[in-house]
C-alpha positions in Angstrom: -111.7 59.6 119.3 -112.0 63.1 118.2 -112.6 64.8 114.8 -109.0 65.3 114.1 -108.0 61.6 115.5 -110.7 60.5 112.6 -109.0 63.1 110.4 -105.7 61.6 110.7 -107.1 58.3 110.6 -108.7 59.0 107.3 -105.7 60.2 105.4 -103.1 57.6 106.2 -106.0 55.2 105.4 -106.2 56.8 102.0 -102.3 57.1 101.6 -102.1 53.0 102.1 -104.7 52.8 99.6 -103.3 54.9 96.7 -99.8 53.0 97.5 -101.6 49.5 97.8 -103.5 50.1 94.7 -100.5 49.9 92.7 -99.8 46.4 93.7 -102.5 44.6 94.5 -106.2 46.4 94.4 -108.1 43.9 96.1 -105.7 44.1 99.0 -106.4 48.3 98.9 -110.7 47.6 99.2 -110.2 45.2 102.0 -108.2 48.6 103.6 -110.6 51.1 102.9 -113.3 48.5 104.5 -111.2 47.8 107.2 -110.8 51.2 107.7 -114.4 52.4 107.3 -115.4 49.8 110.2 -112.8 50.8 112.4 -113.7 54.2 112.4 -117.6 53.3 112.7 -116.9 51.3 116.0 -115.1 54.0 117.3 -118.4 56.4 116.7 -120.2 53.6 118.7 -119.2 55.2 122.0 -120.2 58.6 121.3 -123.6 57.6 119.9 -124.2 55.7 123.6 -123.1 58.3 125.2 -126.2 60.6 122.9 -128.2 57.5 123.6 -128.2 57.1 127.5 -128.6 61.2 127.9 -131.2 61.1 125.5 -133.3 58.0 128.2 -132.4 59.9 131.1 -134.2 62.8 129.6 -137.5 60.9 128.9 -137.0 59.4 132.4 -136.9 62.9 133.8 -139.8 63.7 131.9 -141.8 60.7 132.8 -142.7 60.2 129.2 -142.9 56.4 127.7 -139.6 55.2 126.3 -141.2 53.3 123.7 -140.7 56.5 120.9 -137.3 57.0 122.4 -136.5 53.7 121.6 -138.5 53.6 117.9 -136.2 56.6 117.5 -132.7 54.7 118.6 -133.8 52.1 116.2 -134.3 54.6 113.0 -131.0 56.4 113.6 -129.4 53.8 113.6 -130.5 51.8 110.6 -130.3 55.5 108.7 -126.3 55.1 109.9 -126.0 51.8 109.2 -127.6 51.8 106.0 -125.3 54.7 104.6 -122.6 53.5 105.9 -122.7 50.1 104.3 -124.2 51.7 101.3 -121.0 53.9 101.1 -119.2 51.3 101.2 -120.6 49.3 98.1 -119.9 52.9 96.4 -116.1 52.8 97.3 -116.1 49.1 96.0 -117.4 50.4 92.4 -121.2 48.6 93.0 -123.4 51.6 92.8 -126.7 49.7 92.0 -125.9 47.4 95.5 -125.4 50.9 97.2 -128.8 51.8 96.1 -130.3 48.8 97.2 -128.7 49.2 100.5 -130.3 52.9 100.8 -133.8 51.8 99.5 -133.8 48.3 102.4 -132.9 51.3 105.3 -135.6 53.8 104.1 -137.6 50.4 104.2 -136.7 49.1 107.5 -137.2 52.7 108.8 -140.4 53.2 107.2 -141.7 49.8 109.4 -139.9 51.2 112.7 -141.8 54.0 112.2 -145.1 53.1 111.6 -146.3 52.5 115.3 -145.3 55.9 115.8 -147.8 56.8 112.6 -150.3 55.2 114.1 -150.3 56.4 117.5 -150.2 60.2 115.9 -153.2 59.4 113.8 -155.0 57.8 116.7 -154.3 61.2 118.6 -155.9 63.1 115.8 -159.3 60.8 115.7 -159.1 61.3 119.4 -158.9 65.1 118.9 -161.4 65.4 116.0 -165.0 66.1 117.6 -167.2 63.2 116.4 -170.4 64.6 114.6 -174.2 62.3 114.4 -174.6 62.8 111.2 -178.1 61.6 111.8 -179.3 64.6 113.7 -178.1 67.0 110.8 -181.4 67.8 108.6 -180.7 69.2 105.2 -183.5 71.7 104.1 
């Protein structure tokens, strides 16, 4: 699906919901979610696509697919988590939608820390170690 294909998508979406809203507005939500689904499975393909040239780099490199994968993970909870978040938006529940954002920046925050820990452990591996014991103050 390309850019315009969403494009197009989009607007006759939003063309059934201003003439749906008219009759029945709960029928008009259930299009606009329908509609936002559809076109977020049809983004799954493209994202593999990122996903499997993105591991056949690290293979290449010989690097440990363990961040690639911690970094998989936090894209896609930052995707998922706006797009459901959006969605509570367009269904007039702002405060959900924000509680949708803060649980992703959560979730992220505990994909991430490995990753924290692994940099920090780098640092106290790089930091020369002093004996404090041997320094004489005068």
């Amino acid at each position: 699906m390309t850019i315009l294909h969403v494009f197009l998508f989009v607007i006759l979406v939003t063309t059934m919901y201003m003439l749906l809203s008219q009759f029945s507005l709960t029928i008009a939500h259930t299009l606009l979610m329908i509609g936002s689904v559809l076109i977020f499975i049809q983004l799954l393909k493209p994202l593999q696509t990122i996903f499997k040239l993105l591991s056949e780099l690290i293979d290449y490199t010989g690097q440990d697919n363990e961040q690639l994968t911690i970094l998989i993970k936090v894209v896609l909870v930052a995707y998922i988590s706006e797009f459901g978040a959006s969605i509570a938006k367009d269904a007039g529940l702002e405060s959900m939608s924000y509680q949708i954002i803060l649980c992703g920046k959560i979730f992220i925050l505990i994909l991430a820390l490995p990753t924290i820990q692994h940099i920090i452990e780098l640092f106290i591996s790089i930091i020369p170690t002093y004996d404090l014991s041997q320094m004489r103050v005068e």
